[in-house]
Every structure is written in C-alpha cells, then in structure tokens.
Backbone as ProteinMPNN parsed JSONL, in Angstrom:
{"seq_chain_A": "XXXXXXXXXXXXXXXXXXXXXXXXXXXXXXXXXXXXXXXXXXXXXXXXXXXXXXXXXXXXXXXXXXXXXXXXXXXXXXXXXXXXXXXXXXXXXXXXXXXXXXXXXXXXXXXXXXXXXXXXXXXXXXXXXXXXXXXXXXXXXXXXXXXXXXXXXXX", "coords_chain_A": {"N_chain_A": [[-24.745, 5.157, 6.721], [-22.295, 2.856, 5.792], [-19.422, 2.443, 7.005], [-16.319, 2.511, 5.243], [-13.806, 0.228, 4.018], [-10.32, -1.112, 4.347], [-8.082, -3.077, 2.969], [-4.659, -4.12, 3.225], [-1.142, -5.16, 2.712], [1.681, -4.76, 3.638], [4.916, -5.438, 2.947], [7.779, -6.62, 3.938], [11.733, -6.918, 4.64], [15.327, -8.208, 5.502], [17.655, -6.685, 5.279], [21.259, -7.087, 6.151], [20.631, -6.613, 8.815], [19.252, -4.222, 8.307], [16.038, -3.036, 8.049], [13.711, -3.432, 5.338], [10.527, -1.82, 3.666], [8.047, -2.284, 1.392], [7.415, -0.097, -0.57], [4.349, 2.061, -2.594], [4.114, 4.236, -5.342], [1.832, 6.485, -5.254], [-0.284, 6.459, -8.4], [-1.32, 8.543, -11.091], [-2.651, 12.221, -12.016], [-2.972, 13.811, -9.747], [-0.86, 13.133, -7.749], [1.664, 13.131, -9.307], [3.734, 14.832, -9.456], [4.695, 15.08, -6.724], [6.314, 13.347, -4.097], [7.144, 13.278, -1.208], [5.192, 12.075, 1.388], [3.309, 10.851, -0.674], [3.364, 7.948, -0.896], [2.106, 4.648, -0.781], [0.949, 2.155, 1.089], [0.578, -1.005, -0.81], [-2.561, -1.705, -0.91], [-6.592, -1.876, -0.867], [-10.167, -1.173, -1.31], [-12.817, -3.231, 0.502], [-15.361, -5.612, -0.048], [-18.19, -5.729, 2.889], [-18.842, -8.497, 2.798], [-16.149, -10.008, 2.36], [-13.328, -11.204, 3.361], [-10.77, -10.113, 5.251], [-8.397, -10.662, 5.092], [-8.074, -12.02, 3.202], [-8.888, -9.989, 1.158], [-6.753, -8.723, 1.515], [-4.857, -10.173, 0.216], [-5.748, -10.339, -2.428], [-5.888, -7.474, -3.374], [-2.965, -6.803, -2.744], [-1.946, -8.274, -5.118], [-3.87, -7.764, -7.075], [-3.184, -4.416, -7.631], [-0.197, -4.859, -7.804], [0.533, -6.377, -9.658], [1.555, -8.921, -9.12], [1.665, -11.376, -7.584], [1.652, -11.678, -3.324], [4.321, -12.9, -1.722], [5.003, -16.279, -0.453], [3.429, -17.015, 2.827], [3.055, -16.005, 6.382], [0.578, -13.808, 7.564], [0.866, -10.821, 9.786], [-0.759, -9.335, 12.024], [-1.031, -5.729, 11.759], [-2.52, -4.164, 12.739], [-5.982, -2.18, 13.016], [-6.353, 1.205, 11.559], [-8.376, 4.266, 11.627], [-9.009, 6.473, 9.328], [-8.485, 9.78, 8.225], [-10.777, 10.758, 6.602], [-12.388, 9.155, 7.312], [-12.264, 5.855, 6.074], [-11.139, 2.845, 7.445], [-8.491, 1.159, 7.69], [-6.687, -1.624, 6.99], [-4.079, -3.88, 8.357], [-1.426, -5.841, 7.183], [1.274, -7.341, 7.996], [3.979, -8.699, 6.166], [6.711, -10.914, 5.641], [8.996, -10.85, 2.986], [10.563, -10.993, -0.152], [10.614, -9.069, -3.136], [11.27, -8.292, -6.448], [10.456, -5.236, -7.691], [11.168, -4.943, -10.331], [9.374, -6.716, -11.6], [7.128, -5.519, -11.203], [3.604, -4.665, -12.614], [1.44, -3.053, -12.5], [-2.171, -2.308, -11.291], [-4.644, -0.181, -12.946], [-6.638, 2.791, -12.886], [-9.657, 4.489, -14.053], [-10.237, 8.061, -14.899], [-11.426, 10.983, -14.991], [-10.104, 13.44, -16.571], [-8.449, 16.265, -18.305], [-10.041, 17.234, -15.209], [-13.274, 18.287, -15.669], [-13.453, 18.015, -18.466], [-14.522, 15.939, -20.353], [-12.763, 13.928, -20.764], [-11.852, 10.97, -20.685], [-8.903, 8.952, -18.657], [-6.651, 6.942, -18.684], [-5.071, 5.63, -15.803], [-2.226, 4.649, -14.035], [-2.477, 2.295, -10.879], [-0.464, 2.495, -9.287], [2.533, 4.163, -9.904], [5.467, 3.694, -9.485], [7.472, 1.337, -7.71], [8.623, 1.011, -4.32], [12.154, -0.406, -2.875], [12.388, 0.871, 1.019], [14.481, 1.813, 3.236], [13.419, 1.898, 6.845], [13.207, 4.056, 8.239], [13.55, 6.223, 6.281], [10.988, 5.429, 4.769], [9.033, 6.885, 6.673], [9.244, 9.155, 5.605], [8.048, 9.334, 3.29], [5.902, 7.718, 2.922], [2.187, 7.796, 2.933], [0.745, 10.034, 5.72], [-1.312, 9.184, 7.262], [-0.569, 6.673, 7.038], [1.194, 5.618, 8.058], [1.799, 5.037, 11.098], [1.646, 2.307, 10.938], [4.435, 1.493, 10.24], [5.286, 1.873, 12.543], [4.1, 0.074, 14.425], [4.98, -2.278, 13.135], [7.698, -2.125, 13.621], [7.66, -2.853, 16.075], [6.971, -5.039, 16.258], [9.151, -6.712, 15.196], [10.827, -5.997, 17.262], [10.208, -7.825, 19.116]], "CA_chain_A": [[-23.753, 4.869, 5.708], [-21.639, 1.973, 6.037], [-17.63, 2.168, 7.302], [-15.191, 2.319, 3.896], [-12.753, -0.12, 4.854], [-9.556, -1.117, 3.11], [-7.296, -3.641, 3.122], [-3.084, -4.366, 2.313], [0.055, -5.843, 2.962], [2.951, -3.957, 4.306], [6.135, -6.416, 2.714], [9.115, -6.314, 4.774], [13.035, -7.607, 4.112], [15.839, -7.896, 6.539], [18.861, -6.732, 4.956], [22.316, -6.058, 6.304], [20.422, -5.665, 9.651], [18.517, -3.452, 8.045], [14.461, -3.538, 7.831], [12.963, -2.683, 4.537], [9.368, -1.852, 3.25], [8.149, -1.992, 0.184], [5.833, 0.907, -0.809], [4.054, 2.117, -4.059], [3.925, 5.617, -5.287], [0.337, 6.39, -5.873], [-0.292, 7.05, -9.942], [-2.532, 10.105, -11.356], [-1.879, 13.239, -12.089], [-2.296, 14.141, -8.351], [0.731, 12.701, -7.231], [2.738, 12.738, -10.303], [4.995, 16.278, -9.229], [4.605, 15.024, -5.415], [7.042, 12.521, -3.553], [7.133, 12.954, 0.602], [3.456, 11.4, 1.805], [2.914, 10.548, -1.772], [3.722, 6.758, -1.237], [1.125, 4.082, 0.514], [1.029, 0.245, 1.358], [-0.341, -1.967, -1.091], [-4.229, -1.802, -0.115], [-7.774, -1.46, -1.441], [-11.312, -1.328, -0.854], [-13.469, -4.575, -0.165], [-16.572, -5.053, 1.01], [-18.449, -6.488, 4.261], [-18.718, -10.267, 2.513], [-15.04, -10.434, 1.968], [-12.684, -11.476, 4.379], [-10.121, -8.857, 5.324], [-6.895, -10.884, 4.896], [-8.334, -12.579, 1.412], [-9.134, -8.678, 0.366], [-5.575, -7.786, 1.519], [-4.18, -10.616, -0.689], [-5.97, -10.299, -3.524], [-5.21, -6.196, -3.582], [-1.981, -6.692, -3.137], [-2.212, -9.229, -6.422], [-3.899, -6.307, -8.177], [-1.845, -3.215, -7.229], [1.271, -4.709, -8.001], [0.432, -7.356, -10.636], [2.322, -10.47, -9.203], [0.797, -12.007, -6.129], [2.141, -12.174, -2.505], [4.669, -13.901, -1.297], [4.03, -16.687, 0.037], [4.395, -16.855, 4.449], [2.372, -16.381, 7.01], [0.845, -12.704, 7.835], [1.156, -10.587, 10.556], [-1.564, -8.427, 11.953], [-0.289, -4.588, 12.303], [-3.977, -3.536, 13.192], [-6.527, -0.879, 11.861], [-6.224, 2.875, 11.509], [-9.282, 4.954, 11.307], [-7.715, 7.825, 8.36], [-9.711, 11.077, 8.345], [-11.68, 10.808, 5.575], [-13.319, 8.147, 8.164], [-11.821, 4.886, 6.072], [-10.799, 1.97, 8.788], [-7.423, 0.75, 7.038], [-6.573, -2.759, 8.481], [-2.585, -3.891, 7.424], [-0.926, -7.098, 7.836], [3.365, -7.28, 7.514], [4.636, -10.257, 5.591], [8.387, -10.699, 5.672], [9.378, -11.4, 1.65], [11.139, -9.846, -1.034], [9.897, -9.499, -4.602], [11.759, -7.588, -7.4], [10.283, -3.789, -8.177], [11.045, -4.471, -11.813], [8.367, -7.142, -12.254], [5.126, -5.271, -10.459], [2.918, -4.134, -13.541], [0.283, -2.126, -11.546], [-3.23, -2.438, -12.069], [-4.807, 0.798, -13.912], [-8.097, 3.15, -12.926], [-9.88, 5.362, -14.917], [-10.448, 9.454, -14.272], [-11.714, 12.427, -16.102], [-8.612, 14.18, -17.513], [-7.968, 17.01, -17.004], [-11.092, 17.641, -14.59], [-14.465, 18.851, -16.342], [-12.724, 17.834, -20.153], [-14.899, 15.125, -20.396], [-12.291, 13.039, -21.559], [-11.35, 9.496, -19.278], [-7.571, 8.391, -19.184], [-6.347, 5.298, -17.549], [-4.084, 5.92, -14.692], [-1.701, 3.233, -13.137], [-2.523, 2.655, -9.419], [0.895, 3.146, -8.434], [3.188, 4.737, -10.836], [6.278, 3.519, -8.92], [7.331, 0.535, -6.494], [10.188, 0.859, -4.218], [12.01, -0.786, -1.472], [12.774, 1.865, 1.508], [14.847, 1.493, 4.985], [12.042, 2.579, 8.185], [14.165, 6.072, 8.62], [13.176, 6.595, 4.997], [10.016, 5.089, 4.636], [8.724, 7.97, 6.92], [8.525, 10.268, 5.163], [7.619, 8.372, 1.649], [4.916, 7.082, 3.174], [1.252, 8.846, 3.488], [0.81, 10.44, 6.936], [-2.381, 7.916, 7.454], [0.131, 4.948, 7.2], [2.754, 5.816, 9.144], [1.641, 4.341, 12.307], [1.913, 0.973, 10.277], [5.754, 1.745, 10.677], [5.827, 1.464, 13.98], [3.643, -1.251, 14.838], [6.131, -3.719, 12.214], [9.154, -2.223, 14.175], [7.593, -2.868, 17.868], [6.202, -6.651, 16.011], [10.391, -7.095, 15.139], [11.869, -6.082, 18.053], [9.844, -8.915, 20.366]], "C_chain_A": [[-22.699, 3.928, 6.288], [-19.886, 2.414, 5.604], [-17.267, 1.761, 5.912], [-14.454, 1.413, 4.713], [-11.758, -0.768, 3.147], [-8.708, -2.007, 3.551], [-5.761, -4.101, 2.731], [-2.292, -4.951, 3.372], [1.27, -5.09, 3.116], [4.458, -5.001, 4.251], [7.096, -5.75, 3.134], [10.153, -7.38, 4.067], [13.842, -7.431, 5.168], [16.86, -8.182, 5.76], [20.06, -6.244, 5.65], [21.893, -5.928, 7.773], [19.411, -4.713, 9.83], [16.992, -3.902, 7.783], [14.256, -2.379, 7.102], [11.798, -2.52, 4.247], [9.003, -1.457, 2.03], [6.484, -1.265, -0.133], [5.573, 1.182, -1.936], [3.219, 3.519, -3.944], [2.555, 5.701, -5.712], [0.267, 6.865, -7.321], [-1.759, 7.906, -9.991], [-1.999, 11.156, -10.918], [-2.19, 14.052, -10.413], [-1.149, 14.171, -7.789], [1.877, 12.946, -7.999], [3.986, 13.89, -9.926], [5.175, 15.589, -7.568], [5.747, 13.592, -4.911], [7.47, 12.172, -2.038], [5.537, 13.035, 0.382], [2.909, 11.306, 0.887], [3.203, 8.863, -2.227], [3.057, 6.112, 0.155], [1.321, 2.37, 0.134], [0.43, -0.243, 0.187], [-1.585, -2.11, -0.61], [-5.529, -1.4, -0.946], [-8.465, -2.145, -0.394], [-11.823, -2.961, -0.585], [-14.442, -4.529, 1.062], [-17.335, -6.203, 2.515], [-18.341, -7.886, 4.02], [-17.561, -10.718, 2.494], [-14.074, -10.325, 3.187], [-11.925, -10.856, 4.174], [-8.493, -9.324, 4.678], [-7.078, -11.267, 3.285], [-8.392, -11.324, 0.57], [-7.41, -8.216, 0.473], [-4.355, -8.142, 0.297], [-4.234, -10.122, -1.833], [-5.303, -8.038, -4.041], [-3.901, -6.485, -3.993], [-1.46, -7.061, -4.899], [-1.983, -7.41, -7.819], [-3.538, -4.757, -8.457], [-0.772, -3.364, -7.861], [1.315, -5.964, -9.174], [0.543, -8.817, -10.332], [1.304, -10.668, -7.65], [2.068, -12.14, -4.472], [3.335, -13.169, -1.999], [4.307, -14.679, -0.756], [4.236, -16.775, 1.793], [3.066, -16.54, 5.111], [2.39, -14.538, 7.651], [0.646, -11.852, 9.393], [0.241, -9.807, 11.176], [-1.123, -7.112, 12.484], [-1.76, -3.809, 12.941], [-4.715, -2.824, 12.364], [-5.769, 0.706, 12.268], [-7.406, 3.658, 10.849], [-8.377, 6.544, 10.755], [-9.078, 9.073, 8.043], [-10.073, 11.282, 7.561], [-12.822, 9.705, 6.013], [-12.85, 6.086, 8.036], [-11.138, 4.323, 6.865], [-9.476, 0.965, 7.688], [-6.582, -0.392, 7.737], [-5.272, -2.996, 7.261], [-2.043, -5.356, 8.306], [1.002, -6.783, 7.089], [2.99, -8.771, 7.289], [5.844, -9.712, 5.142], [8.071, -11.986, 3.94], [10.232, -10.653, 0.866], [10.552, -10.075, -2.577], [10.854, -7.718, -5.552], [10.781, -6.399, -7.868], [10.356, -3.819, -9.659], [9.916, -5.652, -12.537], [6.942, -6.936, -11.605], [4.592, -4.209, -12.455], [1.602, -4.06, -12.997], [-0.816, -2.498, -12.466], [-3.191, -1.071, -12.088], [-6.351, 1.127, -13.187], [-8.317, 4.099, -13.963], [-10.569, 6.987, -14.132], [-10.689, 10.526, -15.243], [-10.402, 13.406, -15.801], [-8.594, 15.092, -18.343], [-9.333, 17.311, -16.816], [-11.906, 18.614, -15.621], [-14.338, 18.967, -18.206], [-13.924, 16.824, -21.174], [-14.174, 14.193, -21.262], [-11.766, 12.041, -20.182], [-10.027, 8.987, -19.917], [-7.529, 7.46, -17.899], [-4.714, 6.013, -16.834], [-3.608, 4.562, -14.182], [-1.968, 3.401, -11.9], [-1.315, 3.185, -8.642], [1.901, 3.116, -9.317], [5.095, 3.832, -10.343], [6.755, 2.408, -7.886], [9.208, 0.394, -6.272], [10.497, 0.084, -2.805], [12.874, 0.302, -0.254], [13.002, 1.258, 3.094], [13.432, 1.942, 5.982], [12.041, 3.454, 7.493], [13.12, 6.575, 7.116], [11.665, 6.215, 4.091], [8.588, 6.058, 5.321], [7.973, 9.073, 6.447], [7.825, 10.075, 3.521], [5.987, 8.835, 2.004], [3.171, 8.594, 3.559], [1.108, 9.251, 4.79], [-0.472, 9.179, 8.065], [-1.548, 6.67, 8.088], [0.99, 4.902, 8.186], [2.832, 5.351, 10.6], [2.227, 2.434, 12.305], [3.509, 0.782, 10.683], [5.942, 1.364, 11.911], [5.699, 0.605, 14.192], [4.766, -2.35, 13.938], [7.303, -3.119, 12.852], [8.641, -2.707, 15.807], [7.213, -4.611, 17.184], [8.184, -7.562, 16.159], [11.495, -7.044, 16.327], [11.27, -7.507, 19.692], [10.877, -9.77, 20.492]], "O_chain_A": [[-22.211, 4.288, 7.359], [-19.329, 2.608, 4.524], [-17.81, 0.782, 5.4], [-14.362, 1.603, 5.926], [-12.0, -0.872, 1.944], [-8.43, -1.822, 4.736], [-5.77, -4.559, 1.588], [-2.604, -5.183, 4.54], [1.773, -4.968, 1.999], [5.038, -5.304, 5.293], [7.354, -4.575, 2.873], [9.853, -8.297, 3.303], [13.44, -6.601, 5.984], [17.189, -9.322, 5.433], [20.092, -5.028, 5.841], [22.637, -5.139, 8.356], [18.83, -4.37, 10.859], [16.752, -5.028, 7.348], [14.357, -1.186, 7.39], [11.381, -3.581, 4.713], [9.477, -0.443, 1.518], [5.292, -1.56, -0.042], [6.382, 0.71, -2.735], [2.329, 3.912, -3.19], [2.165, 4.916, -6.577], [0.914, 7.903, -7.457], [-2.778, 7.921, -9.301], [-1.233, 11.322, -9.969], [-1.398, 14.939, -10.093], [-0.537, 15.164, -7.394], [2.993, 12.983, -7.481], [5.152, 13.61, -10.205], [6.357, 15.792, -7.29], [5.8, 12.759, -5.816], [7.993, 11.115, -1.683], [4.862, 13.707, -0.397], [1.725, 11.605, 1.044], [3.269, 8.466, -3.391], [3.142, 6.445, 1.337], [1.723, 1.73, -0.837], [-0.672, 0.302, 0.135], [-1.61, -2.856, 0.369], [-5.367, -0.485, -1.753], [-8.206, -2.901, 0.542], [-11.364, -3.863, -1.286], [-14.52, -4.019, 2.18], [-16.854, -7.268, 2.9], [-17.803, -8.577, 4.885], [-17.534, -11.944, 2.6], [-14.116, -9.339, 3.923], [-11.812, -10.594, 2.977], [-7.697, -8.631, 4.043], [-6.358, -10.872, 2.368], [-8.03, -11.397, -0.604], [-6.891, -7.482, -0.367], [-3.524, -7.441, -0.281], [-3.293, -9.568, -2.401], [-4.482, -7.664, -4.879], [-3.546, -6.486, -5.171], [-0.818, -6.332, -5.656], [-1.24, -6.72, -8.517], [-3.692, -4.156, -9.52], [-0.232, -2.435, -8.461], [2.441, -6.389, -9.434], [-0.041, -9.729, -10.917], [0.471, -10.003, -7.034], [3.181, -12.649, -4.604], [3.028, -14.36, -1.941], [3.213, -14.448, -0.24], [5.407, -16.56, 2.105], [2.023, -16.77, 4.499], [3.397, -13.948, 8.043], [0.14, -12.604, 10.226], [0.498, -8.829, 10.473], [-0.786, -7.143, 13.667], [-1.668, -2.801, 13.641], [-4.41, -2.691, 11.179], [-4.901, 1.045, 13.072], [-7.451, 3.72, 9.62], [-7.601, 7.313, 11.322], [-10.264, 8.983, 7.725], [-9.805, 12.461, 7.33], [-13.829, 9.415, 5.369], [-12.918, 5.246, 8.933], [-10.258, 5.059, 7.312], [-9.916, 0.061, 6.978], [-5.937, -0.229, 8.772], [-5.216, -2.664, 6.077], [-2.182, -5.75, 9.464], [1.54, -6.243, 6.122], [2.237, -9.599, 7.802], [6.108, -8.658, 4.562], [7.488, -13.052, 3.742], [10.631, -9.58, 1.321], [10.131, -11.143, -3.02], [10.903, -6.536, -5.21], [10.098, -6.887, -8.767], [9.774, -2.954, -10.314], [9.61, -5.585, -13.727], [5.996, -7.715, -11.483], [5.234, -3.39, -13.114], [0.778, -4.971, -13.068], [-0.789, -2.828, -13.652], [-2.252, -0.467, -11.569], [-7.15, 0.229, -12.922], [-7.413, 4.515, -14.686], [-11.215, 7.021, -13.085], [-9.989, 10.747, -16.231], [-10.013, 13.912, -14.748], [-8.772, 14.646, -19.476], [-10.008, 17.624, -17.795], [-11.367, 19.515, -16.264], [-14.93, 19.732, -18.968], [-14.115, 16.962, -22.382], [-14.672, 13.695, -22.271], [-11.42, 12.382, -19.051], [-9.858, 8.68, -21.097], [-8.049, 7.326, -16.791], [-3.737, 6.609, -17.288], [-4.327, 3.59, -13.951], [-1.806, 4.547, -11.48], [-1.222, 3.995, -7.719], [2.281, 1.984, -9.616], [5.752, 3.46, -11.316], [6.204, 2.71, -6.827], [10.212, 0.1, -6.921], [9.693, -0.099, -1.891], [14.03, 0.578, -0.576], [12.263, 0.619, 3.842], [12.431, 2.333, 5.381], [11.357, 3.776, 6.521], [12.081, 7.232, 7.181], [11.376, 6.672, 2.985], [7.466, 6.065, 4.813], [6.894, 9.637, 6.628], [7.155, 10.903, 2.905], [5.237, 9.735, 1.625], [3.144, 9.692, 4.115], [1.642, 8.294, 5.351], [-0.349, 8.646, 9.168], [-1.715, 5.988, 9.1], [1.32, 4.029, 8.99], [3.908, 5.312, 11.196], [2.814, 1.7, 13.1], [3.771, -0.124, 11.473], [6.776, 0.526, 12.254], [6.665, -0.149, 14.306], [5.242, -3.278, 14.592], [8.26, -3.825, 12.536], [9.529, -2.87, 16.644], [7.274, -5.433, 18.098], [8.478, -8.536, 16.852], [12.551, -7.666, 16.435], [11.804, -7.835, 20.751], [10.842, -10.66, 21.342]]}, "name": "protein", "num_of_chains": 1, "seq": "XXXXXXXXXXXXXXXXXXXXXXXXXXXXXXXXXXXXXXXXXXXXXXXXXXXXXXXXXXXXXXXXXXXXXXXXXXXXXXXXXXXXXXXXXXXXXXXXXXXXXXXXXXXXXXXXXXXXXXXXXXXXXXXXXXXXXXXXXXXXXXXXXXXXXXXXXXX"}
C-alpha cells in the first residue's frame, strides 16, 4: 500500500515583533464542539504524479478559496502523523484577510448510518494566531511545524 502523503502551507506575518500563523479550524460535525488540537495548516492529499509544492499551492487555493500569496516558500520538512500519513509543509511569509477565505466543502453521511450526505466546509473557521497560541490551536501532528518556522526565523 502506497504512503498517504499530504501537502500545505503554513502562512506566517511579522507583527509588532510578533510572529503569526494562520490556521483553519477543521469543519464537520467532529470538530464543531472542539477547539484546542482542533485547528491544522492549510494541506491536502495529492498523489505520486504531482509535485509536492504545486499540491501544497493548489490545496492551499482550495481550502481557503483565494490562492497563496505570492513569495517564495520555505521548506519546514515532513512529519510522519500516526495514522502513517507523511505531511510535508512549506512557511510563506504573507498576510491575507480571514474574512475573504470561502473554504472548499466535502461531503459525509450525516449523522453516521442515516443514509443521508451533507456538505461540510473543510475548515469552518480561519484565524490568525501568535506561536504561544498557535500551540495549542493547532493539531498535535502539526505542532512540530511550529518550531521548525521559529528555528527558520531566528537564523
């Protein structure tokens, strides 16, 4: 069986001093009551033909509606996440307004064994969060990502 792998963009800001990241609450009724390790990078699937940074763009694109800034990205590395998926993340320093992402949408049987399918937004939520606070947002998977973009900033 062939390696899941996944690709995103980890957007950073430097305000004040301060270094922000901009994360996106996952949508579906999983998450919907949930809010610490209920918020992950910009990222999806894509498969062996597709180049990792072109998959990270285009995700981002369709996650959050609007496309990338534009700049030059950063490589934060992979992370093998225990469900086995190999989660590769690039930082790009940008900023983009939270009130114009219009998430893409999946579909899910609602409520489990109903046989009825409702459309779910991918990420119900998009915010921008200091590190400190990004922590604990963030899924436990990602959180390494954190570091690596603070050890990339302090060179």
């Amino acid at each position: 069986m062939a390696t899941r792998r996944s690709a995103g963009i980890l957007l950073y800001r430097e305000l004040d001093e301060e270094v922000e990241v901009l994360l996106g609450h996952m949508g579906g009724p999983f998450w919907a009551r949930k809010d610490t390790a209920a918020w992950s990078i910009p990222k999806g699937e894509y498969d062996a033909d597709e180049e990792p940074q072109a998959a990270a763009r285009r995700e981002f694109r369709e996650e959050l509606g609007v496309p990338a800034p534009p700049g030059t990205l950063t490589a934060l590395g992979d992370v093998r996440q225990s469900g086995g998926k190999v989660v590769t993340v690039w930082a790009l320093a940008g900023d983009l307004d939270p009130d114009t992402v219009v998430p893409g949408t999946f579909e899910l049987e609602w409520p489990r064994g109903s046989g009825t399918m409702r459309q779910f937004p991918e990420l119900d939520r998009v915010a921008w969060f200091a590190l400190a606070d990004a922590r604990d947002k963030l899924v436990k998977g990602q959180r390494v990502f954190l570091d690596r973009l603070a050890g990339v900033l302090a060179r």
